[in-house]
N, C-alpha and C positions, 0 to 999 in steps of 0.2 A: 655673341661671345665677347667682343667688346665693352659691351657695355657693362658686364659681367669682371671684366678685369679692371677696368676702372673704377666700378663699384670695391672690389676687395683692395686695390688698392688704397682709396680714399678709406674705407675701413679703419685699414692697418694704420695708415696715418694721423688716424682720429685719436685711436685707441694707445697708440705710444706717444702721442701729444699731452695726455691728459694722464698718462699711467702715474704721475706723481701724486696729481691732486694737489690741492690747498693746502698748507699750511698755517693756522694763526701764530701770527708773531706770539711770543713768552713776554709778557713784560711783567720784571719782578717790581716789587711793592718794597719802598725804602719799612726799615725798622720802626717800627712807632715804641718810643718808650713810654711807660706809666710809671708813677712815681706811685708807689702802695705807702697809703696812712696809715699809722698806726692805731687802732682803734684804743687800746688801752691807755693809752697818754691823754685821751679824751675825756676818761672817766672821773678821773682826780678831780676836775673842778667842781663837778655835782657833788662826788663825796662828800668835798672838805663843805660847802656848800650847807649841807643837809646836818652834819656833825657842826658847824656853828651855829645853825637853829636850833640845831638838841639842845645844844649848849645852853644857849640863849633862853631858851625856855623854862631849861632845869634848874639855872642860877635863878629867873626870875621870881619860878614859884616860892624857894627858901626866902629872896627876902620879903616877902609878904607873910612868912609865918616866925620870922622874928622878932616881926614889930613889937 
């Protein structure tokens, strides 16, 4: 019988020792800013680019058929 009460004791002891359980600490993550490109302001330079070799090209052919 003793040893019976000692056991439910140590039990009871185990079991409201531990009733919390672990917790893992929360740790929050500072803000990360990103700074968004603008992809359109990109394009201009190809344009203009592409439209001065049109260019380029179109003025050349005329002066070779005025000579």
């Amino acid at each position: 019988m003793r040893k019976l009460l000692i056991a439910t004791a140590l039990s009871a002891f185990a079991t409201s020792a531990l009733a919390g359980g672990y917790v893992a600490p929360v740790v929050e993550a500072a803000p990360v800013v990103v700074a968004k490109s603008s992809s359109s302001s990109g394009i201009w330079i190809p344009i203009a680019i592409l439209v001065l070799i049109g260019l380029a090209v179109s003025h050349h052919g005329h002066d070779e058929n005025r000579g």
